[in-house]
C-alpha positions as CSV (number, residue, x, y, z in Angstrom):
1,X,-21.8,40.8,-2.9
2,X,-19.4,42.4,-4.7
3,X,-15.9,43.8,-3.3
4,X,-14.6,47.3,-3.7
5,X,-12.0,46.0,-6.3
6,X,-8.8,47.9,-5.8
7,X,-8.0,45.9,-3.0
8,X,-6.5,43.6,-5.6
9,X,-4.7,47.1,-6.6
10,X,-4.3,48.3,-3.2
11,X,-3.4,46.7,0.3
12,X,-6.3,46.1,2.1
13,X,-6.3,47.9,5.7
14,X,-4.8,45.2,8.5
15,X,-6.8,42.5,9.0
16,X,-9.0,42.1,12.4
17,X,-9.6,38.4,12.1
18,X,-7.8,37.7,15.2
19,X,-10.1,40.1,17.1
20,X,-13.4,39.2,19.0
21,X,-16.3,38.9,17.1
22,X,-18.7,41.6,18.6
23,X,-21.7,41.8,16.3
24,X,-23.0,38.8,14.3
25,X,-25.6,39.3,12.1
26,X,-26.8,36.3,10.5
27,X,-29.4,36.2,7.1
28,X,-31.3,38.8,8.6
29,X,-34.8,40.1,7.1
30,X,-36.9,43.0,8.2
31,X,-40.7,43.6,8.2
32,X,-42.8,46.5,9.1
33,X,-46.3,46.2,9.2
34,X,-48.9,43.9,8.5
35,X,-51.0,43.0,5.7
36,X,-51.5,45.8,2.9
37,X,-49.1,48.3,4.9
38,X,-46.5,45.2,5.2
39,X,-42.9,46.8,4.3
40,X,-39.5,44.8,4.1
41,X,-36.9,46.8,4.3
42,X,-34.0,44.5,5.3
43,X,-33.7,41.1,3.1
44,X,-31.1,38.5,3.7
45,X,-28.0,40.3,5.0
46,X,-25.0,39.2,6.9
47,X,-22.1,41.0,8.3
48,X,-20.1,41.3,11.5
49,X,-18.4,43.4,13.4
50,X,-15.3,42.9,15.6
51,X,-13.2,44.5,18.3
52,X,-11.2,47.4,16.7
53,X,-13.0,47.7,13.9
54,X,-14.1,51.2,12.4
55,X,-17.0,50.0,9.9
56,X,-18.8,52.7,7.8
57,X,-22.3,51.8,6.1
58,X,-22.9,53.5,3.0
59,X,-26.3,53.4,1.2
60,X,-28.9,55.4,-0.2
61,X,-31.5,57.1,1.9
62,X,-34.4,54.1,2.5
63,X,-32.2,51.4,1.9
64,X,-32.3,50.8,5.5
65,X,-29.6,51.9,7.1
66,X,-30.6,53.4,10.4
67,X,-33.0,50.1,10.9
68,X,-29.9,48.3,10.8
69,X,-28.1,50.0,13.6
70,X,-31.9,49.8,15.5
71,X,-31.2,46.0,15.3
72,X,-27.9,45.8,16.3
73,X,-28.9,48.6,19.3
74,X,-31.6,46.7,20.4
75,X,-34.4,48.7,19.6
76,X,-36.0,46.5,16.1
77,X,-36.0,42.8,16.5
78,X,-35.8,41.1,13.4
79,X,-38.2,39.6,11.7
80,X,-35.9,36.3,10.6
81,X,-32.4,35.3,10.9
82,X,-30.0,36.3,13.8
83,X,-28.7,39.0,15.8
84,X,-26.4,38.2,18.3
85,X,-24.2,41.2,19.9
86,X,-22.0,40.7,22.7
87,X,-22.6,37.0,22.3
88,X,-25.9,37.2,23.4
89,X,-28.6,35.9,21.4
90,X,-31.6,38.4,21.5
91,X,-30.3,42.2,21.2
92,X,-31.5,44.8,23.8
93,X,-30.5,48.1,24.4
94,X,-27.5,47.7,27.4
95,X,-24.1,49.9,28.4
96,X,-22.1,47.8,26.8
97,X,-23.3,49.3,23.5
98,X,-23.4,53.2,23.3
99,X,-25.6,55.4,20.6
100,X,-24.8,58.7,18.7
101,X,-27.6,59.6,16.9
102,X,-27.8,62.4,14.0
103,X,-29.0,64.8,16.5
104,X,-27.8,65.3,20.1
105,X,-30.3,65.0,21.9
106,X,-28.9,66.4,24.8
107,X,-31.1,67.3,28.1
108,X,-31.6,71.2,27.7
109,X,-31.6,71.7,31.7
110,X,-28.6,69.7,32.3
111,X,-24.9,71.1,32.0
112,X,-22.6,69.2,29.7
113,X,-21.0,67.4,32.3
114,X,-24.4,66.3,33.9
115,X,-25.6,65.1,30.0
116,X,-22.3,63.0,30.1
117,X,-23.3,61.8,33.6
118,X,-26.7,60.5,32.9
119,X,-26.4,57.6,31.5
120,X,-23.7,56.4,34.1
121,X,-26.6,57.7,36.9
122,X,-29.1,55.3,35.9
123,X,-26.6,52.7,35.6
124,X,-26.2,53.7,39.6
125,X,-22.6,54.8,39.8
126,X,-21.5,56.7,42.3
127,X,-21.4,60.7,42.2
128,X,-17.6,60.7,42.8
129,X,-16.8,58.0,39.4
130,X,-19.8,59.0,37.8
131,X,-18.4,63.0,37.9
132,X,-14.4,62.0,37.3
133,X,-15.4,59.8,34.4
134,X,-18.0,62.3,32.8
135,X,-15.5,64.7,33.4
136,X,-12.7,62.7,31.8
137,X,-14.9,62.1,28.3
138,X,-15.4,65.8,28.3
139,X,-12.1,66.8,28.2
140,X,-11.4,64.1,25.6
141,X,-13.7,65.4,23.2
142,X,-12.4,69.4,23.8
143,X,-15.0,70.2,25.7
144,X,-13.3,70.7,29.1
145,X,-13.5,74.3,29.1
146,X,-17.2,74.1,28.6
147,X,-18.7,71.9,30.4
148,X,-20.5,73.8,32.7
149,X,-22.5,75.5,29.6
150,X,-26.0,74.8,29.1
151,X,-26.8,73.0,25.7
152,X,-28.2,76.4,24.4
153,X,-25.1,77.9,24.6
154,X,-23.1,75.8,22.1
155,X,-22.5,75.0,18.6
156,X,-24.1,72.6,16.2
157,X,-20.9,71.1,16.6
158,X,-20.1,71.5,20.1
159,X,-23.5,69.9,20.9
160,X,-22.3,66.2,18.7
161,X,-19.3,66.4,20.8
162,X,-20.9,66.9,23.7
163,X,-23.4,63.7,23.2
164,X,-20.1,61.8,21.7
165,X,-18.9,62.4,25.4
166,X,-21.8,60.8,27.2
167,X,-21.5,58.0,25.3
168,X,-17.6,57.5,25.8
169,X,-18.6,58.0,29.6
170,X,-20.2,54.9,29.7
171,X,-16.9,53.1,28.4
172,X,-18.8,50.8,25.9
173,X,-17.3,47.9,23.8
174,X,-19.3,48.9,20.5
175,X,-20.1,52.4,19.3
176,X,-23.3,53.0,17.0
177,X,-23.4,56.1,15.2
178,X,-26.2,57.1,12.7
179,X,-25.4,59.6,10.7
180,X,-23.7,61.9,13.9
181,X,-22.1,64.7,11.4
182,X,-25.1,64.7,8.6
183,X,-26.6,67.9,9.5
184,X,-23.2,69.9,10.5
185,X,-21.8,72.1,8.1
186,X,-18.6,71.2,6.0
187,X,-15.8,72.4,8.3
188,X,-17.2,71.8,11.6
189,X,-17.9,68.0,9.8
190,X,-14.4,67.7,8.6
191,X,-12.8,69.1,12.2
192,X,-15.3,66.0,13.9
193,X,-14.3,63.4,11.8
194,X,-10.2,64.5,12.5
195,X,-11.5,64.3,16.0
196,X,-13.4,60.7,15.9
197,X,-10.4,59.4,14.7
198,X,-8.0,60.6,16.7
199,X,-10.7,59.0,19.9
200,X,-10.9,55.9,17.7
201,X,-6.4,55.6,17.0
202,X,-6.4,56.1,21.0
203,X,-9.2,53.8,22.1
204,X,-9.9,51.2,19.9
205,X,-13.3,50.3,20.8
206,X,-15.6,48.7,18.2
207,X,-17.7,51.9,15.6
208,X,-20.3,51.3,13.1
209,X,-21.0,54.3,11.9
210,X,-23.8,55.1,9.3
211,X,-23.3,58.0,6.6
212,X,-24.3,58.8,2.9
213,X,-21.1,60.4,2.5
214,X,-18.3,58.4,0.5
215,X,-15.4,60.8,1.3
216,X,-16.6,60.5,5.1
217,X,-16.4,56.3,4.6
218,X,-13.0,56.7,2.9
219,X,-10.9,58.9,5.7
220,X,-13.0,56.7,8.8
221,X,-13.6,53.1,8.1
222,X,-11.0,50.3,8.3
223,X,-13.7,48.1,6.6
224,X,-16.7,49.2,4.1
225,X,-20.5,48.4,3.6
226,X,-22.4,49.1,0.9
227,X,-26.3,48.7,1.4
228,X,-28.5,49.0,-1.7
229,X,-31.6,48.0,-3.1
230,X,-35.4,48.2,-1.4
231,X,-35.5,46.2,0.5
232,X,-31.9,46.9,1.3
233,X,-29.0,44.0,1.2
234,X,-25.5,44.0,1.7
235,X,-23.7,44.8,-1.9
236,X,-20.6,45.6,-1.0
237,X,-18.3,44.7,2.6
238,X,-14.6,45.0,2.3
239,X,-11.8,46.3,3.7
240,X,-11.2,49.9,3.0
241,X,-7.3,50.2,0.8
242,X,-6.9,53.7,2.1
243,X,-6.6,52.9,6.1
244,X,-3.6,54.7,7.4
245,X,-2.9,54.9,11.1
246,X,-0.3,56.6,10.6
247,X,-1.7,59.8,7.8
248,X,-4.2,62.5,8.8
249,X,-7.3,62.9,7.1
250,X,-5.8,65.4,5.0
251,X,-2.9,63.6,3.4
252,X,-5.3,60.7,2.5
253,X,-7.1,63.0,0.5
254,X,-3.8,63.9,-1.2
255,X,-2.7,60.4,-2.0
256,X,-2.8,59.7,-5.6
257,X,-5.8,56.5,-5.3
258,X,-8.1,58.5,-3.7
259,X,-10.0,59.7,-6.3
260,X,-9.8,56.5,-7.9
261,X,-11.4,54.6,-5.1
262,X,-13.5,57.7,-4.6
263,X,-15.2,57.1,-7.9
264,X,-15.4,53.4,-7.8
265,X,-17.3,53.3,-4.8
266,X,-20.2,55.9,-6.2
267,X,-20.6,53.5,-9.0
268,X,-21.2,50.7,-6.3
269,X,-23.3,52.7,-4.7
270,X,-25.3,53.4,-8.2
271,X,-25.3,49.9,-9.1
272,X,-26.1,48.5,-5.2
């Protein structure tokens, strides 16, 4: 595993060692298939995740990524080692951990507040919280003015916010996001990330969030992951020497070691 490097250049982001340990995941291999199909797509890899933590996984496409966040969401069980989320033992798909996938995946006959109140529904909270607190992650994401539109109505963009909403509804500990901003274009990805942020500064609940984009891992994470190789393994997890609380996304691209850290990361990611 190899660090990032600058951080002996840089200081690192604060440290979150003091914080709960939220995600463990323990020498962890993946298998798909049997026989001459058999797959492995995950080998060996180990990394947590902790309260207030904003982790960014970067990695080629197939290096296995997204069956990563499946794990930690629940939906894969792994084929050895441990996952333990939540300090539970087995993963399972629960409230406690919300999902943002690359596509919303909205319900096209429900408004935006009802798409936000779904989850929260099935969880059987009552119409009154269920509508104040659906109503409350709308407005938090900008969509307050809007959320009586149908998903038809909005924006590539508008539509992510809108499903980042019904997952903050359901006031999880941990945040998975897999690839949310991939297929938006370059402004309307650059105005979402300013926004995460902001949610994340104000919040402070738990993200692992999957992307392919380096600049994307730079302005978010307060800690980076490099996945590389098939099957994929951890190459690279430290802390990321540009975290600012404090800076906008914009004056972190103006600050002199960006470019520098930039750089050295795509050669981790050519050499993971």
């Amino acid at each position: 595993m190899r660090a990032i490097g600058l951080t002996e250049s840089y200081d690192a982001s604060p440290s979150t060692e003091d914080g709960e340990r939220l995600v463990s995941i323990e020498e962890v291999s993946l298998v798909y298939g049997r026989g001459k199909k058999e797959k492995e797509v995950l080998r060996n890899v180990s990394l947590e995740l902790r309260e207030r933590e904003f982790v960014c996984v970067l990695g080629a496409s197939g290096c296995g990524k997204t069956s990563l966040l499946r794990l930690i969401a629940g939906y894969e069980q792994p084929s050895s080692g441990r996952v333990r989320v939540l300090g539970r033992e087995k993963a399972e798909p629960r409230p406690e951990v919300g999902v943002v996938f690359q596509h919303a995946n909205l319900f096209p006959w429900l408004s935006i507040r009802r798409n936000a109140e779904f989850g929260l529904r099935m969880q059987g909270v009552g119409r009154a919280e269920r509508r104040e607190r659906a109503e409350e992650a709308v407005r938090r994401v900008g969509l307050g003015d809007a959320e009586d539109k149908l998903p038809f109505e909005l924006s590539g963009g508008m539509k992510q916010r809108a499903a980042i909403a019904r997952t903050l509804a359901a006031s999880p500990r941990i945040i998975l996001m897999d690839e949310p901003f991939g297929a938006l274009d370059a402004i309307t990805r650059e105005n979402l990330q300013q926004q995460l942020r902001r949610l994340w500064l104000a919040s402070r609940q738990a993200i692992f969030f999957i992307t392919h984009d380096v600049d994307e891992a730079l302005l978010l994470a307060t800690r980076v992951v490099v996945l590389g190789g098939s099957p994929g393994s951890v190459a690279v997890d430290a802390p990321n020497p540009l975290y600012s609380e404090e800076e906008s996304t914009a004056e972190l691209r103006k600050r002199q070691e960006y470019g520098k850290l930039r750089e050295q990361l795509v050669e981790s990611l050519k050499h993971a």
